[in-house]
OpenMM code with the backbone's topology and positions (N, CA, C; nanometers):
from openmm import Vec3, app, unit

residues = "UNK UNK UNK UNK UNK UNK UNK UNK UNK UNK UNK UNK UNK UNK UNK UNK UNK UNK UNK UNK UNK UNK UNK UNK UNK UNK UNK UNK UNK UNK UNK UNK UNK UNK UNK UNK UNK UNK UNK UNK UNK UNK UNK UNK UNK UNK UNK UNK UNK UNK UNK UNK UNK UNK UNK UNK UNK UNK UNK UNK UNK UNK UNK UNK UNK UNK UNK UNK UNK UNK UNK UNK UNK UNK UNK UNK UNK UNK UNK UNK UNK UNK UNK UNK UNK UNK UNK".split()
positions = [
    Vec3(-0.4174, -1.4203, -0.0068),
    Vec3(-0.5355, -1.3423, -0.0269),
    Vec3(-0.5204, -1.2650, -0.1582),
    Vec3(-0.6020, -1.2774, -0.2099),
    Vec3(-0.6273, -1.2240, -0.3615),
    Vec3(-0.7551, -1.0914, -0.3559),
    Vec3(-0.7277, -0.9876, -0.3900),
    Vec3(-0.7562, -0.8604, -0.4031),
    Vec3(-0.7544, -0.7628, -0.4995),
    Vec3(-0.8459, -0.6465, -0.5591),
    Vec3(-0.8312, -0.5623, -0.6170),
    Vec3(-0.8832, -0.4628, -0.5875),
    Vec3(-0.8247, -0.3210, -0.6151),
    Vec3(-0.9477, -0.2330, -0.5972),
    Vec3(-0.8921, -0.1037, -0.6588),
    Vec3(-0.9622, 0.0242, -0.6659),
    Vec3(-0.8955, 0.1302, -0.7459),
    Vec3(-0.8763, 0.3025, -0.6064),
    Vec3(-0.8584, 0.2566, -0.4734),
    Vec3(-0.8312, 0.3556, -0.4097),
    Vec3(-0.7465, 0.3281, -0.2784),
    Vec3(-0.6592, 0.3757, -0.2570),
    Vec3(-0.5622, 0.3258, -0.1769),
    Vec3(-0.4861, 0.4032, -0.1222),
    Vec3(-0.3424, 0.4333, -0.0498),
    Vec3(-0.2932, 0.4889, 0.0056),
    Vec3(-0.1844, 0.4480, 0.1224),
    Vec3(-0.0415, 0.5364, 0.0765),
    Vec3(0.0425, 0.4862, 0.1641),
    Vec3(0.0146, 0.6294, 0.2521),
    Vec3(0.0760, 0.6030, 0.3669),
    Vec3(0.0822, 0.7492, 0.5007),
    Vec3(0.1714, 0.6701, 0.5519),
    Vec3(0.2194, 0.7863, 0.6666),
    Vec3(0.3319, 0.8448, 0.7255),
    Vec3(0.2079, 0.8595, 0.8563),
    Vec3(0.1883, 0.8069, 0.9437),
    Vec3(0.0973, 0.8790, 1.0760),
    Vec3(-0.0234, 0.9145, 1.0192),
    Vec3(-0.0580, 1.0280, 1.0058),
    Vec3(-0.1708, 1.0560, 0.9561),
    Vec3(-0.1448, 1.1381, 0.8077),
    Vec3(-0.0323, 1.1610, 0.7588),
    Vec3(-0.0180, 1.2104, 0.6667),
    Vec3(0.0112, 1.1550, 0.5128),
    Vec3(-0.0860, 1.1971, 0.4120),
    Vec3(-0.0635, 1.0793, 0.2996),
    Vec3(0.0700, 1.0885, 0.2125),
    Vec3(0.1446, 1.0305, 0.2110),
    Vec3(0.2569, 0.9970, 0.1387),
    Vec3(0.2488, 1.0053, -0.0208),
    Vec3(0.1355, 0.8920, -0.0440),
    Vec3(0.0766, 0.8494, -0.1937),
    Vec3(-0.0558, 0.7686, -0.1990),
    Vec3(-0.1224, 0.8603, -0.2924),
    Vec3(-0.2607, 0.7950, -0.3760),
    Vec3(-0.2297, 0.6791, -0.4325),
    Vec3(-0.3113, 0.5915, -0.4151),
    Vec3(-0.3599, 0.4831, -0.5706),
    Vec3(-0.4293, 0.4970, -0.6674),
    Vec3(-0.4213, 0.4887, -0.7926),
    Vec3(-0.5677, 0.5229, -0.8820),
    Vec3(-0.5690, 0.3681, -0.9030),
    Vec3(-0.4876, 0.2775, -0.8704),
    Vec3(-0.5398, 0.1283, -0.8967),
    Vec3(-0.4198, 0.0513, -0.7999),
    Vec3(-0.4767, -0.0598, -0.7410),
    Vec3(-0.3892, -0.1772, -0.6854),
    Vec3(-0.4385, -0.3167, -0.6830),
    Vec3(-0.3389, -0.4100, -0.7142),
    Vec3(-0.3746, -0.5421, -0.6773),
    Vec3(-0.2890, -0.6109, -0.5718),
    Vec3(-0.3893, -0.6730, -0.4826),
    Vec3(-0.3027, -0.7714, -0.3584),
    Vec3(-0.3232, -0.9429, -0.4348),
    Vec3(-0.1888, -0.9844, -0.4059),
    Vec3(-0.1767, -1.0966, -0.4407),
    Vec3(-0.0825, -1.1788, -0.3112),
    Vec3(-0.1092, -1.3055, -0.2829),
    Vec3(0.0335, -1.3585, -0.2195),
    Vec3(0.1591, -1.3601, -0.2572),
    Vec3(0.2413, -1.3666, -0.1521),
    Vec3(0.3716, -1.3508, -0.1582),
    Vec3(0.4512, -1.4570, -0.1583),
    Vec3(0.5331, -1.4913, -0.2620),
    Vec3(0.6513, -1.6049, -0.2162),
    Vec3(0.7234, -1.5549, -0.1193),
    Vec3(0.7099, -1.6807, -0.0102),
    Vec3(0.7887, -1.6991, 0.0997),
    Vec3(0.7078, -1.6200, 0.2604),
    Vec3(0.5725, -1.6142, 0.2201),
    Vec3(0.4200, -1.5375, 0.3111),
    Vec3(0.4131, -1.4039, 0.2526),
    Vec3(0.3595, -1.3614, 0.3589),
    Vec3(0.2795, -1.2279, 0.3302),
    Vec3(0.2011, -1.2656, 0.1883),
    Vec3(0.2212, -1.0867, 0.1865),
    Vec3(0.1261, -1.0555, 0.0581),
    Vec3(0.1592, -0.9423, 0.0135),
    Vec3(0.1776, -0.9370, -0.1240),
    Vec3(0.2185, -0.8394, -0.2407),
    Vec3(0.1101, -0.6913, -0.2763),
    Vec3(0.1597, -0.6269, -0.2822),
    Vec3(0.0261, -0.5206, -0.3390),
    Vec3(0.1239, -0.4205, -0.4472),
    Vec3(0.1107, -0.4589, -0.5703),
    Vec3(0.0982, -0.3800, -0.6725),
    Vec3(0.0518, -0.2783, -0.6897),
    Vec3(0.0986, -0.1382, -0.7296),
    Vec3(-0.0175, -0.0220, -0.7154),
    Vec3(0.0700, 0.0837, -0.7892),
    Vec3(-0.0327, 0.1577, -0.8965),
    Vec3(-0.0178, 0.2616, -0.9374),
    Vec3(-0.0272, 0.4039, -0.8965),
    Vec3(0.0624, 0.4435, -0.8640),
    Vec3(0.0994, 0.6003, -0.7583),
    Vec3(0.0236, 0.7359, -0.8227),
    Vec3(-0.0740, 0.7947, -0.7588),
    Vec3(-0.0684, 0.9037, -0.7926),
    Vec3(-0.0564, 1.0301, -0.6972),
    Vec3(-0.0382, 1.1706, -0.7274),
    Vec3(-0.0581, 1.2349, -0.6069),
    Vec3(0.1220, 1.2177, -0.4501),
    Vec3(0.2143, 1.2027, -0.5599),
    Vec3(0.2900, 1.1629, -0.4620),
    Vec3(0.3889, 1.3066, -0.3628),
    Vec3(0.4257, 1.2572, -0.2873),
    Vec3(0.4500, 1.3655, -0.1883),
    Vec3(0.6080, 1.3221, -0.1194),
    Vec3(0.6608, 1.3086, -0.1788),
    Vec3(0.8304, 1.2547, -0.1615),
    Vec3(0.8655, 1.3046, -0.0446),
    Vec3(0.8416, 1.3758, 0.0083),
    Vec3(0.8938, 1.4409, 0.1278),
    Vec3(0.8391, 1.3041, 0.2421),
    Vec3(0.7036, 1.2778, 0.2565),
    Vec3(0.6521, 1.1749, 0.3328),
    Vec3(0.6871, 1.0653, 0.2880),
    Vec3(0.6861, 1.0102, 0.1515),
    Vec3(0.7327, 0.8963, 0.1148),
    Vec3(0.8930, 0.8456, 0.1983),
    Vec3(0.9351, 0.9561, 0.1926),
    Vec3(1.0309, 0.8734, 0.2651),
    Vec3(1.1094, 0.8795, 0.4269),
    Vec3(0.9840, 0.8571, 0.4975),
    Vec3(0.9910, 0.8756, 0.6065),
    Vec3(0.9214, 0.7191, 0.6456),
    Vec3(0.9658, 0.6884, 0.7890),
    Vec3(0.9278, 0.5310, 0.8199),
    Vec3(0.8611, 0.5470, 0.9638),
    Vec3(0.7856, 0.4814, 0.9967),
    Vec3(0.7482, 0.3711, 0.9444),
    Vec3(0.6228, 0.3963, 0.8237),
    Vec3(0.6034, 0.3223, 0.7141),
    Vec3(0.4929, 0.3725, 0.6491),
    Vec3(0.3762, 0.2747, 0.6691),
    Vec3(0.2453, 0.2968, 0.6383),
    Vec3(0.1383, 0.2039, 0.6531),
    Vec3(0.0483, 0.2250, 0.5195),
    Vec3(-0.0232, 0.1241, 0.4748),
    Vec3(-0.0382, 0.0809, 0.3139),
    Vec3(-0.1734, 0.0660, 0.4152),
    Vec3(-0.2836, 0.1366, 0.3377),
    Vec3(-0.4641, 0.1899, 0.3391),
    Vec3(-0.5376, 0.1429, 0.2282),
    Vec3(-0.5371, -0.0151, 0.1904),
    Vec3(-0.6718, -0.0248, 0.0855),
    Vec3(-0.8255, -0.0376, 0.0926),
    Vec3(-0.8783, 0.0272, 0.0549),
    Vec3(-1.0178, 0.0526, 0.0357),
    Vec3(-1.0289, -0.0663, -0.0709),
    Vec3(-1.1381, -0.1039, -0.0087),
    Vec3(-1.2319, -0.2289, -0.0793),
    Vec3(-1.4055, -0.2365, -0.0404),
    Vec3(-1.4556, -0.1334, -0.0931),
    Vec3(-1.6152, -0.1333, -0.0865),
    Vec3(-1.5848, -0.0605, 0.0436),
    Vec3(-1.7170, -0.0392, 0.1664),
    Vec3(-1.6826, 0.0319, 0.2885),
    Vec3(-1.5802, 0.0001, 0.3563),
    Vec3(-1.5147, -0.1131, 0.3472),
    Vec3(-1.3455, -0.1619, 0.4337),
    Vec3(-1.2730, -0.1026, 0.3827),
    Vec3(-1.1696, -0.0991, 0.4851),
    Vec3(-1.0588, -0.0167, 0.5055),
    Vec3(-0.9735, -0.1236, 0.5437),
    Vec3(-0.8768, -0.1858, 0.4708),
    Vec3(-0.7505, -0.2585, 0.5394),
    Vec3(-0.6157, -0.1956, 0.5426),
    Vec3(-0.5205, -0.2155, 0.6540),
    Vec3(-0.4382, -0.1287, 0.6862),
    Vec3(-0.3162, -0.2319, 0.7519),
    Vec3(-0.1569, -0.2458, 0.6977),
    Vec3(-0.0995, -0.3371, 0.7562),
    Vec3(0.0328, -0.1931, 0.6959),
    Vec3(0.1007, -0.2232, 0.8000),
    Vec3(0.2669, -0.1727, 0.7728),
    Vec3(0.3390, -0.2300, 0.7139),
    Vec3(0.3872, -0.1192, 0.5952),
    Vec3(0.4918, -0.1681, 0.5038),
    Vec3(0.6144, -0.2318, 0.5555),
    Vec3(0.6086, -0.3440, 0.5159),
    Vec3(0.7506, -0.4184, 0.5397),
    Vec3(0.8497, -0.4236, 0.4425),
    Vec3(0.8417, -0.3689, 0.2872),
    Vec3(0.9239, -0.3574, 0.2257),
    Vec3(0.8612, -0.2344, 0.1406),
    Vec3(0.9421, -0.1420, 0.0294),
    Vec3(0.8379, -0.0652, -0.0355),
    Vec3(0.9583, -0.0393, -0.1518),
    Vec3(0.9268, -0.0922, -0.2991),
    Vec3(1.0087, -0.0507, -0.3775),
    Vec3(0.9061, 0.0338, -0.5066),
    Vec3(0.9683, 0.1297, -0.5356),
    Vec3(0.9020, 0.2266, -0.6299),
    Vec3(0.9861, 0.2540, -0.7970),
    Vec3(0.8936, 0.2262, -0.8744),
    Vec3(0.9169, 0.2171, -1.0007),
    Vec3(0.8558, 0.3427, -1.0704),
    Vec3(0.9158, 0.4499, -1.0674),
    Vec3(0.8264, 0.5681, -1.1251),
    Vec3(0.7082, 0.5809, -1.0644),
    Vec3(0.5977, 0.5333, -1.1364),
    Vec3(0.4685, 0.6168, -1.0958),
    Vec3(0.3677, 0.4554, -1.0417),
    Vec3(0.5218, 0.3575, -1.0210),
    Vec3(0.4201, 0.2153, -1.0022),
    Vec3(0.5592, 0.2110, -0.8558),
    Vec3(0.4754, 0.1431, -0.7620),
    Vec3(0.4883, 0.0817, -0.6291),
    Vec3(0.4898, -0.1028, -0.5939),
    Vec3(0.5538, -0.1585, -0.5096),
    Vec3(0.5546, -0.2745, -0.4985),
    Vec3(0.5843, -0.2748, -0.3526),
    Vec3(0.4855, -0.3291, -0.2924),
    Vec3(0.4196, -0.3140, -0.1311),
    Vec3(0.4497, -0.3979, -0.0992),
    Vec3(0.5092, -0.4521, 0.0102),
    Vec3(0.5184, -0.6052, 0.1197),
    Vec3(0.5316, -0.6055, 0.2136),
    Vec3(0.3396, -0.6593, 0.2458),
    Vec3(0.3330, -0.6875, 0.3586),
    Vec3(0.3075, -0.8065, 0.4337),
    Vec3(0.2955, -0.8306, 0.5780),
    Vec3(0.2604, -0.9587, 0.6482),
    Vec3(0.1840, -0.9457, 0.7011),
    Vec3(0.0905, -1.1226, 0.7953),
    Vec3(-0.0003, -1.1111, 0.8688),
    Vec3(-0.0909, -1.0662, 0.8087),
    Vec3(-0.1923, -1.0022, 0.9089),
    Vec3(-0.3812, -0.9670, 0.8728),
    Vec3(-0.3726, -0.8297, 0.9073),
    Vec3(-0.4458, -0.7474, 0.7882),
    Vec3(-0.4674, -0.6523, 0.8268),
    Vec3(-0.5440, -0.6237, 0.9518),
    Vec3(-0.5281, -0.4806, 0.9540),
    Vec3(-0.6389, -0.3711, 1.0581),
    Vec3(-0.7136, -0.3725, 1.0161),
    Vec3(-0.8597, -0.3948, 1.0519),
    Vec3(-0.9993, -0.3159, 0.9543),
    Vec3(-1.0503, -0.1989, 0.9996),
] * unit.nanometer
topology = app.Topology()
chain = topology.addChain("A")
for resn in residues:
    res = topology.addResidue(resn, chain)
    for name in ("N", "CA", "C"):
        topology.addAtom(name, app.Element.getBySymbol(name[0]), res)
């Protein structure tokens, strides 16, 4: 599944971890699916608490799947997840 959009969000339960001001979902070698995303608004204290869940907004949808991997590059993120989102 191929995706873009400019509002997003990792959380902790109900609490936001980190903003997006931009992300792209792409497939993943070996399944899932990749989501690229530029961090803003981050809150380290939640970031690193588990389990986390990855929130992209795309027009009125809301998709929502748990991070299965999460590596962070400064103020850029690299998301991996599986399966179909929540809507």
């Amino acid at each position: 599944m191929n995706a873009a959009g400019v509002k997003g969000e990792l959380r902790y339960g109900y609490q936001t971890a980190a903003l997006f001001s931009k992300w792209e979902l792409t497939p993943a070698v070996g399944g899932g699916s990749r989501c690229d995303a530029k961090l803003k608004d981050i809150n380290e204290y939640w970031l690193a608490m588990s389990p986390l869940t990855v929130v992209l907004s795309l027009g009125s949808r809301r998709w929502v799947w748990e991070v299965q991997d999460l590596r962070l590059h400064g103020a850029s993120a690299v998301i991996m997840v599986k399966g179909q989102p929540t809507l």
